[in-house]
N, C-alpha and C positions, 0 to 999 in steps of 0.2 A: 504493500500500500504506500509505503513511504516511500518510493521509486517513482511509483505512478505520480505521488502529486510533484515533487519536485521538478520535473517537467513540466507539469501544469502552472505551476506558481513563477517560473522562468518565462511561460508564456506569456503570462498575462503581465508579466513587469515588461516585456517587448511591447506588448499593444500598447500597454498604459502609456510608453515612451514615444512610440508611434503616433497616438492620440493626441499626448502632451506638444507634442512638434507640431502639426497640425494648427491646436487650437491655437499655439501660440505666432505660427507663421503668417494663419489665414484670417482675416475678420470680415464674412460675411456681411455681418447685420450692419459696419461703419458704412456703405454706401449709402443704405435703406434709413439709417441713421442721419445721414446729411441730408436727404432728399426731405426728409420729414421735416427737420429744421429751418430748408427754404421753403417749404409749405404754409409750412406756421408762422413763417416770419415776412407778415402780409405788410407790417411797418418796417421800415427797416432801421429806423433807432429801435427796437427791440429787437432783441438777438435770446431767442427761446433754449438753444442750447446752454449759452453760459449764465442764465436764469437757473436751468436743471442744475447745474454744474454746483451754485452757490448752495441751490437746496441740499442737491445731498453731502457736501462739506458739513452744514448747518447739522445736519442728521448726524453723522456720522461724531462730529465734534458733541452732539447734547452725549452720544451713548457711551465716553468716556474713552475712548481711542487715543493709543497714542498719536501725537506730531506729523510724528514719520508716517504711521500708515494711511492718517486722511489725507496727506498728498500724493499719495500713491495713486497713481492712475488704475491700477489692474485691484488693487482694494473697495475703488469706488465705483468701479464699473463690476465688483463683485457686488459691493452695498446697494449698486440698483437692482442686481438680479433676484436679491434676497427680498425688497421690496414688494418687488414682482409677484412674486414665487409665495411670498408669505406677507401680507399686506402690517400683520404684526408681528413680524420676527425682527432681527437686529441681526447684525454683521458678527456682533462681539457671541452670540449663543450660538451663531451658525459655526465660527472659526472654535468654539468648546467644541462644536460636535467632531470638527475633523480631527481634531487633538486626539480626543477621546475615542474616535474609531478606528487611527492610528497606534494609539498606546493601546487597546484591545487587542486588536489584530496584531501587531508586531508583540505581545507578549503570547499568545497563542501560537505563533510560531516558531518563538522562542522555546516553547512549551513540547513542540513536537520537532524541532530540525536543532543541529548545535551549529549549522553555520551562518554567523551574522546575515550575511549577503542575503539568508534567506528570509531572513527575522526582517531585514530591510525591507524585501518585497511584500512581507505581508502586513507593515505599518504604511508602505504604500496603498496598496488593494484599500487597508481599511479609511486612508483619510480619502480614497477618491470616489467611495460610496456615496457620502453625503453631498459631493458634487453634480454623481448622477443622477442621485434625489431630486437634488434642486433644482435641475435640467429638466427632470420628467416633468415635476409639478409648475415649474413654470409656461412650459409648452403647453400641457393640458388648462390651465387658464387661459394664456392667451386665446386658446382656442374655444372656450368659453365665452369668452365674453365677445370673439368677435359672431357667432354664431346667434348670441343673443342682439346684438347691435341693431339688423332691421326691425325688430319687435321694438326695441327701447325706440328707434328714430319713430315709428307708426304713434307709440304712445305718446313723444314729445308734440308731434306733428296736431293730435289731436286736440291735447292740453293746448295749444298756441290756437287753433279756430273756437276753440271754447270760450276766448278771451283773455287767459290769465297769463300773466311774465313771464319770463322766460324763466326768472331766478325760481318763480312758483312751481315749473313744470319743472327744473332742476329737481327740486326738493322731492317733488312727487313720485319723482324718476326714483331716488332713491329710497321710500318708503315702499313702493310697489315693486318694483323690477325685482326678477331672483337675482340672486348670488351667483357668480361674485362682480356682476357689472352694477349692479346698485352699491354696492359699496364704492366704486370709484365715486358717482355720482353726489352719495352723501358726504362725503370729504371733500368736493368741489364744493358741495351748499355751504359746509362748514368753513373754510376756508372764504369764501363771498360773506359770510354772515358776521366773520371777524373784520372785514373791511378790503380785503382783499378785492380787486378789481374783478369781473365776470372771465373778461378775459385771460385776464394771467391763469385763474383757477383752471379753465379750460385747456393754456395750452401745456399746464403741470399735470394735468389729467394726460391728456394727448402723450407727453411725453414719459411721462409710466406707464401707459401700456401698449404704447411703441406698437400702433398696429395701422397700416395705409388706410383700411376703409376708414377705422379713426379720424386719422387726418384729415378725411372729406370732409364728416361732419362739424370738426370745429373749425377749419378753413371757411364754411356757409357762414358759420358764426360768426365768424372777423369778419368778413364781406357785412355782411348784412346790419350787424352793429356800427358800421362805419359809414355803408351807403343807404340803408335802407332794403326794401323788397319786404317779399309776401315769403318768410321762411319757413312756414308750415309747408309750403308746395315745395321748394327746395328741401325742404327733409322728406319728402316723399317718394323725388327723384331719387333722394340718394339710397333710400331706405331699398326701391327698387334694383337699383346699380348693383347694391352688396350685394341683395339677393340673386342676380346674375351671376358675379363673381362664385359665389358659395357653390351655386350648381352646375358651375364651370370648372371647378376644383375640383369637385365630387365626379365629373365626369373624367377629369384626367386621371384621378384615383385610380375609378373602378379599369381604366386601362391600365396601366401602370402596373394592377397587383397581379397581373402575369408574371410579369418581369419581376418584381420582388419576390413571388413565392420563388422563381426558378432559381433567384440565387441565393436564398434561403437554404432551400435544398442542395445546390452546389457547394454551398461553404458548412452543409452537417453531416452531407453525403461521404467525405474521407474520414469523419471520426467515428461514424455510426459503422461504416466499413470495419474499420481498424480494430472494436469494442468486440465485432462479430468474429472477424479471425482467428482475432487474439485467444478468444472463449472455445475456438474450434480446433485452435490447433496452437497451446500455449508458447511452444518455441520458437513460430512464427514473429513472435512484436519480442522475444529476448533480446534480439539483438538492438531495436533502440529505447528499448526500456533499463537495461543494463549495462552499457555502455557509456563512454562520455561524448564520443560521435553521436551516436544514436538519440541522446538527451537533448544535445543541439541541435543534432536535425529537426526534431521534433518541437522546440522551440520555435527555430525558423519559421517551420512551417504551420504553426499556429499563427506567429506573426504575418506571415503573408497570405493567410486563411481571414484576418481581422483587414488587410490593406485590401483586400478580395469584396468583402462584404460593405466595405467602407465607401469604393469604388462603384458598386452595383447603387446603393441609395444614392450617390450622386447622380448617375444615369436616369435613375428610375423616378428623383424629385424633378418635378417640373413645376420652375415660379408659374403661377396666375398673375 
């Protein structure tokens, strides 16, 4: 048994290193990030980015951080994810947890392996759990709340030919609407109700939950506070728009999940292989189960089993 995992644990310190390169080479979301920012920024003495910027300093400085880490760029673009992801968590409980699933895990391997390097890998494993925690549950809200979005514009749309404010349908927004888009909503009312401008509230909103059809809506809002118009009909268009978008996503999906199951199954296809052999004719997998070739290879090719799988969701994601 202790043969079999030492491989396995060598593997996944390669992907983690694999992964770690990646996230740190690649940044995605900074283009989608800028574009939002000239969206929102319909004045251009307001600059909505470095407004965000000040807030979550502000944040990060009430929750007792040191100096050094609220100027840290990759700390505060962690502190928004955390926002994100958990509307009332803090940066300071999230970095316990990775401590904490690091000192777990690296003393259970300690527990089971006597070489460091090994004890290393699995204080690794355990602090990058709570990353991919924070990954999952952030993506599943984003994706919450933009799925709920044309309901909220229909309900705003409504509230505004009824006759009442905008800051009124705000409020309303947030008493009614499910979770978790009514909570942004209610922190924008709270926020206006302390004296905060309509606008800034909206584009602090906008910019925590960093989502384009977003951006429509409070875009209509700057226009229309500034010039006028009938913005009940404009949240209807746009209420429409999203919902094209949604079942334009949904249609590239359901094509798409060809090609994902197929490399699904191509990247479980050599280990469910291997599992079966192995069981069927045990001196078959000796040689790189007990070797120090064989350990490596099998590293390797874990690791390029994960660059395989990693590759195929590139392919198979397609922006709307």
């Amino acid at each position: 048994m202790e043969t079999l995992l030492i491989p396995i644990m060598v593997a996944a310190a390669v992907a983690l290193a694999v992964w770690a390169f990646i996230a740190l080479t690649s940044n995605p979301e900074r283009k989608e990030k800028k574009k939002l920012a000239q969206r929102l920024s319909v004045d251009s003495k307001v600059d909505s980015s470095s407004s965000l910027q000040r807030s979550i300093t502000l944040q990060m400085e009430a929750s007792g951080l040191p100096a050094g880490m609220i100027g840290n760029a990759f700390m505060q673009n962690l502190h928004r994810k955390v926002i994100q992801a958990y509307p009332e968590g803090s940066l300071q409980k999230f970095l316990m947890y990775v401590g904490g699933g690091a000192l777990v895990c690296g003393f259970i391997a300690a527990m089971i392996f006597p070489n460091w390097w090994l004890v290393g890998i699995g204080a690794l494993f355990g602090g990058y759990v709570p990353f991919f925690v924070l990954s999952s549950k952030r993506s599943r809200r984003q994706r919450a709340m933009t799925m709920q979005l044309p309901d909220a514009l229909d309900f705003l749309s409504r509230i505004l030919r009824a006759g009442h404010s905008l800051s009124t349908g705000v409020q309303m927004m947030g008493e009614e609407l499910p979770m978790p888009l009514s909570a942004e909503f209610r922190r924008a009312y709270d926020q206006h109700s302390l004296g905060q401008p309509m606008e800034d509230a909206f584009k602090d909103m906008a910019s925590r939950i960093e989502s384009t059809d977003f951006a429509f809506f409070v875009t209509a809002v700057l226009i229309q506070r500034q010039t006028g118009g009938d913005l009940s009909e404009v949240l209807s268009n746009i209420s429409d728009m999203i919902r094209q978008r949604i079942r334009l996503m949904q249609h590239v999906k359901s094509k798409t999940a060809e090609g994902r199951f197929t490399g699904y199954i191509l990247v479980a296809f050599p280990a469910v292989m291997f599992v079966i052999v192995n069981m069927l004719n045990p001196d078959y997998g000796n040689i790189l189960l007990h070797t120090p070739l064989g350990l490596k290879l099998l590293a390797t090719a874990f690791g390029l089993q994960m660059l395989g799988l990693f590759a195929i969701r590139k392919v198979t994601t397609v922006k709307v």
